[in-house]
C-alpha positions in Angstrom: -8.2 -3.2 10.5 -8.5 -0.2 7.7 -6.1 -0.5 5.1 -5.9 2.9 2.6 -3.5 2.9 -0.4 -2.9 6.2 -2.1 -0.3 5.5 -5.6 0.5 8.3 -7.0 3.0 8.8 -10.3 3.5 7.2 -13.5 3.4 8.2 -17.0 0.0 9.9 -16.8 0.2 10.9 -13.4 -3.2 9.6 -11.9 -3.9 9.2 -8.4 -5.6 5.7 -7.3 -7.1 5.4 -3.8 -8.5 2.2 -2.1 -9.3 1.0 0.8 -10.1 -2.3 2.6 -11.6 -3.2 6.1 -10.5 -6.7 6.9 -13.2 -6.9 9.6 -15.9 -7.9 6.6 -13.4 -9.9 5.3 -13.1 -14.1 5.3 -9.3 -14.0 5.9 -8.5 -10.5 8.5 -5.4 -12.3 9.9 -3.9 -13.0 6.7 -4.0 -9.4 5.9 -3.0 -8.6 9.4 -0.1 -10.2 8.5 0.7 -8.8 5.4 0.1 -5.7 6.3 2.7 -5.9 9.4 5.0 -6.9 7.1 4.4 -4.2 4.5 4.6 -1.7 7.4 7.8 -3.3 9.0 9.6 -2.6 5.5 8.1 1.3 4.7 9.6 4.4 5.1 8.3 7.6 7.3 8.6 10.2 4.6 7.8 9.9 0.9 10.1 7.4 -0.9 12.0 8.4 -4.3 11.4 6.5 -6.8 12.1 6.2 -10.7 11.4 8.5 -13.4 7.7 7.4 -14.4 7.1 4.8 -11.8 4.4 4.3 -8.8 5.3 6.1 -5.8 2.6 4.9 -2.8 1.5 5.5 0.6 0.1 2.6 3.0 -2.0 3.8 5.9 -3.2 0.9 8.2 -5.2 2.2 11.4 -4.2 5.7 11.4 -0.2 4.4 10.6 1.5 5.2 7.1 5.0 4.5 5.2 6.1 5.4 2.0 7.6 3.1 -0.2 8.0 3.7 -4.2 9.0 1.8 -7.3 10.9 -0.5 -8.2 11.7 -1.0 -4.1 9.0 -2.3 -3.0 9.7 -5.1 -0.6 7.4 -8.4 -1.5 4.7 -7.7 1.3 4.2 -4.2 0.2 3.8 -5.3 -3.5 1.2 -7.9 -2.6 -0.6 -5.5 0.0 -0.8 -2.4 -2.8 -2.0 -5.1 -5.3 -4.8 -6.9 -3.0 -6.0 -3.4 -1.7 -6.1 -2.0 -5.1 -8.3 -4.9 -6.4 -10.5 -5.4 -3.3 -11.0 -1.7 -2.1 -13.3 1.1 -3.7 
C-alpha cells in the first residue's frame, strides 16, 4: 500500500510531502488499518479549515480525502503524523 500526505497551510505556508510504502514495512496491516480508518472519516473535496492551521490531503493507492485542522478524526492525525515521520 502507498500512502502520500500533502499538508499544506499554516503560518508560513510551506508545503510538506511524504510518502510511505507499507510493503517494506514490519507492520503493513497496522497501517492498513489506520489508513482505512483515516479514509473512512475524509472528505472528497478540500476541507476548510482555521485561519493559520494544516489543511491536508491523504492519497492511499490512487484514493484521496481532505481533512483540515483542528478536525481531524484520531486515525487521520495518527496517519499524517506516522507518514510525515517515516516518509521522504
Amino acid at each position: 500500500m502507498r500512502i502520500q500526505v500533502r499538508r499544506t497551510g499554516g503560518f508560513a505556508g510551506i508545503e510538506r510531502r511524504a510518502e510511505v510504502d507499507t510493503s517494506a514495512l514490519p507492520d503493513p496491516q497496522a497501517w492498513q488499518e489506520l489508513a482505512e480508518r483515516a479514509l473512512a472519516d475524509g472528505r472528497e473535496a478540500p476541507a476548510s479549515g482555521v485561519p493559520d492551521g494544516f489543511s491536508y490531503a491523504i492519497t492511499i493507492d490512487g484514493r484521496t480525502v481532505h481533512c483540515a485542522d483542528p478536525r481531524l478524526s484520531e486515525a487521520q492525525r495518527a496517519l499524517v503524523s506516522r507518514v510525515l515521520k517515516e516518509g521522504a
